[in-house]
C-alpha positions in Angstrom: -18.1 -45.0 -4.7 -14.4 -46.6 -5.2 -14.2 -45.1 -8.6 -14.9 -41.9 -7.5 -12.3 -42.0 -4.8 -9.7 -43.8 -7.1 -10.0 -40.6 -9.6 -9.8 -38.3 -6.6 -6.4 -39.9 -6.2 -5.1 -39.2 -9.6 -4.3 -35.4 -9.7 -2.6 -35.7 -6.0 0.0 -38.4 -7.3 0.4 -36.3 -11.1 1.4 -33.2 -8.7 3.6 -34.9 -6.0 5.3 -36.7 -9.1 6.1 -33.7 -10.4 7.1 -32.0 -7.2 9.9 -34.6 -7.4 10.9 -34.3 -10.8 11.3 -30.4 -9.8 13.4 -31.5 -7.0 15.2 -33.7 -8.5 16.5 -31.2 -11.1 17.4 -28.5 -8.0 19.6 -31.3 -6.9 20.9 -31.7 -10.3 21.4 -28.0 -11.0 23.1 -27.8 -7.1 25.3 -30.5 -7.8 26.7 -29.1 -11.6 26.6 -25.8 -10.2 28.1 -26.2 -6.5 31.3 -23.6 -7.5 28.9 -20.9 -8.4 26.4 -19.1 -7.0 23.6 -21.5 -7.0 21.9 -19.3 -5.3 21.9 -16.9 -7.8 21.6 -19.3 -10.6 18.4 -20.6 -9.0 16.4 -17.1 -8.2 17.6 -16.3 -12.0 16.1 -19.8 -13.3 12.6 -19.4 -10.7 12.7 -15.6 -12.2 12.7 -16.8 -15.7 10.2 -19.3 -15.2 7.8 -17.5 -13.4 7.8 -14.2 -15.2 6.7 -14.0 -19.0 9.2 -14.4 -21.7 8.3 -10.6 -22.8 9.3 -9.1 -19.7 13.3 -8.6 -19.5 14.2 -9.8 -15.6 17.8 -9.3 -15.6 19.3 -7.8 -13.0 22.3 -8.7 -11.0 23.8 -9.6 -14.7 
């Protein structure tokens, strides 16, 4: 019974580590990127990783 609990446990702490790696990087890419239009900068990275590399998502450039 404790093994099965203890391997429940395993997927929840691989996605909250990775939830902060992702914020961490926002931070990052805030920080380097405070005189711009983080904003901007952000959707445009989100866009780029969320939509397929075959489809062409620029617009605002």
């Amino acid at each position: 019974m404790a093994l099965t609990s203890h391997h429940r446990v395993h997927p929840v702490r691989r996605t909250v580590g990775l939830v902060l790696v992702v914020a961490i990087v926002v931070v990052l890419l805030v920080k380097t990127w405070n005189q711009n239009r983080l904003a901007d900068r952000i959707e445009e990275s989100f866009r780029g990783w969320l939509e397929p590399a075959g489809q062409p998502s620029t617009r605002g450039r």
